[in-house]
C-alpha positions as CSV (number, residue, x, y, z in Angstrom):
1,X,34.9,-39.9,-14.2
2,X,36.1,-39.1,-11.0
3,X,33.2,-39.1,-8.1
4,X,33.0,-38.2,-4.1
5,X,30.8,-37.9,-1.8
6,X,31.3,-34.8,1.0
7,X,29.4,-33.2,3.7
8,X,28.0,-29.9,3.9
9,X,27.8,-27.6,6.8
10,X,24.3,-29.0,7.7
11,X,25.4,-32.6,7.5
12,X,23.9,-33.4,4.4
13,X,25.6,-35.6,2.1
14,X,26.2,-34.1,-1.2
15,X,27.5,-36.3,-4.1
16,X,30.1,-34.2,-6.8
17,X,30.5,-35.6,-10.5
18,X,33.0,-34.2,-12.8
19,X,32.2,-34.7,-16.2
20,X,34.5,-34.4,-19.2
21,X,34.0,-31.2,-20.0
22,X,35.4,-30.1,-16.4
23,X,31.9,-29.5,-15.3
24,X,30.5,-30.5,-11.6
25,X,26.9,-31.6,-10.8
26,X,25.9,-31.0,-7.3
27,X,23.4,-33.4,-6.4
28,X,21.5,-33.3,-2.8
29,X,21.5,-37.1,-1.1
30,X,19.2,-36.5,0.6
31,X,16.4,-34.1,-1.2
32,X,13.4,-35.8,-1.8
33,X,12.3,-37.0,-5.5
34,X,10.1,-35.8,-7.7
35,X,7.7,-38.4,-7.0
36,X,8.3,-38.2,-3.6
37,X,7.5,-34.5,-3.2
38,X,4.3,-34.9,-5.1
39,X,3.3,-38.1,-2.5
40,X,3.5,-35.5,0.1
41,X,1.6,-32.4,-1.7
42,X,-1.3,-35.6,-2.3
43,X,-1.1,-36.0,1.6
44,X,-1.6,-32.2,2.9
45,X,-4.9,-31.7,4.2
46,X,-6.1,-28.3,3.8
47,X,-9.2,-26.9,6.9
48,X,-11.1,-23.9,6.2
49,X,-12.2,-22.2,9.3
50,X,-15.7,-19.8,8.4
51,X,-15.0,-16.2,10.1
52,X,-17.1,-14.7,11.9
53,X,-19.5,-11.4,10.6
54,X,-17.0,-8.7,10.1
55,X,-14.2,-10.5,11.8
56,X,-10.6,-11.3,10.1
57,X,-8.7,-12.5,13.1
58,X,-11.7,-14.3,15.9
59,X,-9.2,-15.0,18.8
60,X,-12.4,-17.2,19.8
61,X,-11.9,-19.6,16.6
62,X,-7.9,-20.7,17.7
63,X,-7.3,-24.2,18.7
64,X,-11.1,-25.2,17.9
65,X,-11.8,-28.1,15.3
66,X,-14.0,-26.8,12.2
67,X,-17.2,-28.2,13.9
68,X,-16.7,-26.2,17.3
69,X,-15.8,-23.2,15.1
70,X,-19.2,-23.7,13.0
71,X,-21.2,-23.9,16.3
72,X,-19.5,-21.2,17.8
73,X,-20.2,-19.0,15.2
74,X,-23.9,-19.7,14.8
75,X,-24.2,-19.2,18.5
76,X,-22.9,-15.4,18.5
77,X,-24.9,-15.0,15.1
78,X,-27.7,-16.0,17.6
79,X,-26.6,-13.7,20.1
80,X,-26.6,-11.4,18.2
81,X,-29.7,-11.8,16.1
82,X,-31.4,-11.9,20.3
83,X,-29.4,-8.5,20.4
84,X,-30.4,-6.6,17.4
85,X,-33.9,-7.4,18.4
86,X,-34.1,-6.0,21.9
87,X,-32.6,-2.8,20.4
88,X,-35.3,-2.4,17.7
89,X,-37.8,-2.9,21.1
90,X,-36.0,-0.8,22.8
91,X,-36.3,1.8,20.4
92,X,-39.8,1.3,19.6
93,X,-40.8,1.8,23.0
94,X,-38.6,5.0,23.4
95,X,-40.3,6.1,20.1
96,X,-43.7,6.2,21.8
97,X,-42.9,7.7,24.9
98,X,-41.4,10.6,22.4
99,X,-44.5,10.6,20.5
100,X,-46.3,11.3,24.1
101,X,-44.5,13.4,25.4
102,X,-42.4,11.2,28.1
103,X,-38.7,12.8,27.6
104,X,-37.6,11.9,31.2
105,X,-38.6,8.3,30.4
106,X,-37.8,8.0,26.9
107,X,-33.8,9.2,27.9
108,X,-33.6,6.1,30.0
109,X,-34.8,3.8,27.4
110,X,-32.8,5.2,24.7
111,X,-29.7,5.2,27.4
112,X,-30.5,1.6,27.6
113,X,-30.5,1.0,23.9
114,X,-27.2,2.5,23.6
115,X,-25.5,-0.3,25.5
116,X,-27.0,-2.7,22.9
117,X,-25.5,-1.8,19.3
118,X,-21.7,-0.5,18.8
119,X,-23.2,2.2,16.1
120,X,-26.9,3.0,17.7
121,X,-27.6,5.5,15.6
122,X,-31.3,5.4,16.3
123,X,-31.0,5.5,20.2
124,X,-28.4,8.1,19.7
125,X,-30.9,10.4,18.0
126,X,-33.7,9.3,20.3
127,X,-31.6,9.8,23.4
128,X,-31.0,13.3,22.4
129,X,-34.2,14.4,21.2
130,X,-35.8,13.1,24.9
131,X,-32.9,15.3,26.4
132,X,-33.7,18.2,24.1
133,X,-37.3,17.6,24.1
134,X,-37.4,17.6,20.2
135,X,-34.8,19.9,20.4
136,X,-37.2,22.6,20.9
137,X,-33.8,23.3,23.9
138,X,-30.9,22.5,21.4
139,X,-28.7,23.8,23.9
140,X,-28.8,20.8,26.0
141,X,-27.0,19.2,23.4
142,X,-24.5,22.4,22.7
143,X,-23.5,23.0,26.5
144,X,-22.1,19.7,26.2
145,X,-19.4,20.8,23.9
146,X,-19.1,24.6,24.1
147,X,-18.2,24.6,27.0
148,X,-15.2,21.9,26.9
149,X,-11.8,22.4,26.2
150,X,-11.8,20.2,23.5
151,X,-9.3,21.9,20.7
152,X,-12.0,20.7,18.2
153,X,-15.8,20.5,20.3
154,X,-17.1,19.8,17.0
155,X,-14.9,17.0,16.4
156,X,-15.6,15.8,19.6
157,X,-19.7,15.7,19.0
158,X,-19.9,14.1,15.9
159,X,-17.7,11.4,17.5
160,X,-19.7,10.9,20.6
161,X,-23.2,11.0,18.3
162,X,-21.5,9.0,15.6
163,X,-21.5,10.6,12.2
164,X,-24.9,8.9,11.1
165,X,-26.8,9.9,13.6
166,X,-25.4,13.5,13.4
167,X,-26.1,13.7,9.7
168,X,-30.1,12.2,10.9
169,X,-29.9,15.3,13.6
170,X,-29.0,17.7,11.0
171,X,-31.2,16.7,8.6
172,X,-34.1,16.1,10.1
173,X,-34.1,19.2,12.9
174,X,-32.1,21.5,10.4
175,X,-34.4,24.3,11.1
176,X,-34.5,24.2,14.6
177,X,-30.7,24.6,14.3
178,X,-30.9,27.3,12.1
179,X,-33.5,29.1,14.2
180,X,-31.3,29.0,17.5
181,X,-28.5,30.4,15.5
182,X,-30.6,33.3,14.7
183,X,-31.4,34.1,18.3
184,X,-27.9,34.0,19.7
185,X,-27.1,36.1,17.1
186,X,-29.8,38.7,17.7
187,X,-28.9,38.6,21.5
188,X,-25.4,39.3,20.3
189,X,-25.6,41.7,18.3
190,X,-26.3,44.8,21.3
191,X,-24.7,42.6,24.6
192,X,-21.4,42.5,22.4
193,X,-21.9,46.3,21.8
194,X,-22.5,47.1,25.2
195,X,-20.1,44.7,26.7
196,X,-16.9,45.7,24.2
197,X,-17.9,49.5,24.8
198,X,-17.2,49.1,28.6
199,X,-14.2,47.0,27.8
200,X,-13.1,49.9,25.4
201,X,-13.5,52.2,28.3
202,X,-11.9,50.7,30.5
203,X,-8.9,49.6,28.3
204,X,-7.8,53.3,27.9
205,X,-8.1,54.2,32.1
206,X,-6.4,50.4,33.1
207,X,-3.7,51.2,29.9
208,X,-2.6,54.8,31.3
209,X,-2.2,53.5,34.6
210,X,-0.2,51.0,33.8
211,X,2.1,52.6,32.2
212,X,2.6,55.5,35.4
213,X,3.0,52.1,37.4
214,X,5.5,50.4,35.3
215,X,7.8,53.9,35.1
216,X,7.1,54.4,38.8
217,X,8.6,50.3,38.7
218,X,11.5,51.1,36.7
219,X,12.8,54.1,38.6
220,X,12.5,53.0,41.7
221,X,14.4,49.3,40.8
222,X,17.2,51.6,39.3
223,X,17.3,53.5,42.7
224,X,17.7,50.5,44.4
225,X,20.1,48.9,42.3
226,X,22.4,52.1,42.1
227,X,22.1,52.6,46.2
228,X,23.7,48.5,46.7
229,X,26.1,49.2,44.3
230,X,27.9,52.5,46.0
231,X,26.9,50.8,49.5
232,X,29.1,48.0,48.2
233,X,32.0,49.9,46.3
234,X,32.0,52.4,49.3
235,X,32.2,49.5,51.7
236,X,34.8,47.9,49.5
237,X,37.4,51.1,49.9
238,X,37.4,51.2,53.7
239,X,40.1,48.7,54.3
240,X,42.3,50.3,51.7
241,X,42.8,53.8,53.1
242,X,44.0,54.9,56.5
243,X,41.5,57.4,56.7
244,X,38.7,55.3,56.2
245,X,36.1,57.5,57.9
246,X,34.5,59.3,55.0
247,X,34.0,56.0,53.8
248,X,32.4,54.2,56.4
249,X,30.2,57.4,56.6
250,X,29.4,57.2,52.8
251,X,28.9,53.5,53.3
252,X,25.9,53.8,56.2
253,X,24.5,56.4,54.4
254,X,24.2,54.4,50.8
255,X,23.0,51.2,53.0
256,X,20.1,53.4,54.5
257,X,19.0,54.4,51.1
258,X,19.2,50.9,49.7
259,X,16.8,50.1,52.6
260,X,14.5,52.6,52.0
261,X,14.6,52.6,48.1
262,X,14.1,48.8,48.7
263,X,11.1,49.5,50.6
264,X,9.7,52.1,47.5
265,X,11.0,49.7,45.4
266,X,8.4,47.1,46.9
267,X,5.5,49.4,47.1
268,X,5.8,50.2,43.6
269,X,6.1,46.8,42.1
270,X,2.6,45.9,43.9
271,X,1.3,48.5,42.5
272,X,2.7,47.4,38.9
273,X,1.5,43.8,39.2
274,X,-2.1,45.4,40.7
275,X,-2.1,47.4,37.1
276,X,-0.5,44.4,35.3
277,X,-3.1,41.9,36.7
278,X,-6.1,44.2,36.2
279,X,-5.4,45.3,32.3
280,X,-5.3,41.4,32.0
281,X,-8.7,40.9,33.5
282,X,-10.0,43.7,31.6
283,X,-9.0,41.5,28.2
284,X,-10.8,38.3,29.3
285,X,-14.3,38.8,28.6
286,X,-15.1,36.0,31.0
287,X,-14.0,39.0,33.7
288,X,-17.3,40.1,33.8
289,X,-21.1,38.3,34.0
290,X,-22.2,40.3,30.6
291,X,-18.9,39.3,29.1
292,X,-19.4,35.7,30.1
293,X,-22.7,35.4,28.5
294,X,-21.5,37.1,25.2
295,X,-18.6,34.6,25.1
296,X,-21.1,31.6,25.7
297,X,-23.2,32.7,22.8
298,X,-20.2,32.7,20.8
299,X,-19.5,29.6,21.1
300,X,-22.2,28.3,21.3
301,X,-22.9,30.0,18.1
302,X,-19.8,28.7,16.5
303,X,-20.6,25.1,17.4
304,X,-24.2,25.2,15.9
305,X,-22.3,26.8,12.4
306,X,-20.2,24.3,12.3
307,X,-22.7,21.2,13.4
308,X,-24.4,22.2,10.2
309,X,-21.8,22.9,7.7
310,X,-21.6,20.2,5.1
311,X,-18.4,18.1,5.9
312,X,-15.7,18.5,3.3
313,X,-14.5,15.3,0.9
314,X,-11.5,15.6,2.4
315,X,-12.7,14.7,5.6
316,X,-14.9,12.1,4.6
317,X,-11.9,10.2,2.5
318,X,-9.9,10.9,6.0
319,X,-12.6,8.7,7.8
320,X,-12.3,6.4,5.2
321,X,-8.5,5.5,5.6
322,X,-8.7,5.6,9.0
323,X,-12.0,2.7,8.9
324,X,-9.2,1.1,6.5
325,X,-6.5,1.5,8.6
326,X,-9.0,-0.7,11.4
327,X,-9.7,-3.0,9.3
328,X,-6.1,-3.7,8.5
């Protein structure tokens, strides 16, 4: 039985039998034995580190041994424990300035509060009912988002509140809600008639004129152009003839009317931007102080529909993937 020993490409040696049977057996040199192997597996030493309350990955915990973890993590949980308590104070005492009427005060407290807990839903509540005074002025809260130019204000509200403490607002002050809804809608109801009637009017006098100024505009530009363009092909024949008089004649004549249709020309266009710009206006209801007012209580109407709409599943199991995705 023939046997060698050769090196690999790592520099291992690696012994090669050939049996009878024309088979080879490949044995590593240098791999460790079974008993050896299992030596080592005894040896490993395996440290838990505890994690910290709602923590996966506490930069804090790196390069500590297991008792400086421990301690570390009992002093946050202290911390925090401290924390959690000053916010339940906080909010007890911004309860009772509610309860006596104190809204200036209680805002502070509840503003105070909000710097103490990451989800604060009670100071969120209680900083808005101090603003709203109960909400007996819900708008306080509305004007906020209404007015933004937030693609979704609605979005952007529950966010800001947190989702808990809008579902406390809309629970417990439902009817307030509901009964400020009503009154933008009864205001409404004859501003919007009133405002879109003059709109109406308005529409048809603004429309007419701007179409007199844009044909006025078109003509006028045609002029023009057709006055450059004999001044230029008139100008253009003059060195080309002997008699080159009727030409230069016909050229100062088509160069004066290019300056004066340019003038029209000018005068006209003003006038079809003026008519442009004010048909424009007309469209905006902003345009106007009655119009501005009817397009606040729209939206603020909107806002309050939509504050107390029930929030679909879909949404909810779109919050939950993305608390998932976090957590991940």
């Amino acid at each position: 039985m023939e046997e060698r020993i050769i090196d690999d490409e790592y520099g291992r040696g690696v012994r090669l039998k050939k049996t009878k049977d024309g088979y080879v057996d490949v044995t590593d040199e240098l791999a460790a034995s079974k008993e050896e192997i299992e030596d080592a597996e005894a040896d490993e030493v395996t440290v838990e580190f505890p994690m910290l309350n709602g923590d996966k990955d506490d930069e804090d915990l790196v390069g500590l041994s297991p008792e400086e973890a421990a301690a570390l993590i009992k002093r946050k949980e202290e911390e925090a424990a401290k924390r959690k308590e000053k916010y339940d104070e906080t909010c007890a005492k911004g309860e009772e300035l509610l309860c006596s009427g104190a809204f200036e005060k209680a805002e502070k407290v509840f503003e105070k509060a909000l710097q103490l807990d990451e989800l604060a839903t009670v100071a969120s509540v209680g900083y808005w009912r101090a603003k709203t005074q109960n909400f007996t002025d819900p708008d306080v809260l509305i004007a906020e988002y209404a007015n933004s130019k937030d693609d979704s204000p609605i979005e952007s509200l529950e966010y800001d509140l947190g989702l808990e403490a809008t579902d406390v607002i809309k629970e417990q002050y439902k009817g307030a809600l509901e009964k400020r809804v009503a009154e933008l809608e009864e205001e409404e109801k004859p501003l919007a008639e009133e405002v879109e009637g003059k709109q109406e009017k308005r529409r048809s006098v603004l429309v007419e004129r701007l179409k007199k100024a844009t044909a006025a505009f078109a003509v006028t530009m045609l002029l023009f152009a057709a006055a450059v363009v004999l001044t230029v092909v008139f100008a253009c024949k003059i060195p080309t003839v002997r008699d080159s008089l009727g030409y230069i004649v016909a050229t100062a004549v088509c160069g004066g009317l290019s300056l004066v249709t340019f003038i029209v020309f000018l005068v006209f266009t003003k006038k079809f931007i003026d008519a442009l710009r004010m048909h424009l206006k007309n469209e905006k209801l902003s345009s106007t102080e009655d119009g501005l007012r009817l397009q606040t209580i729209r939206s603020y109407k909107a806002l309050y529909l939509a504050l107390l709409a029930e929030r679909t599943q879909e949404t909810d199991e779109d919050e939950e993937d993305e608390n998932d995705e976090d957590d991940e």
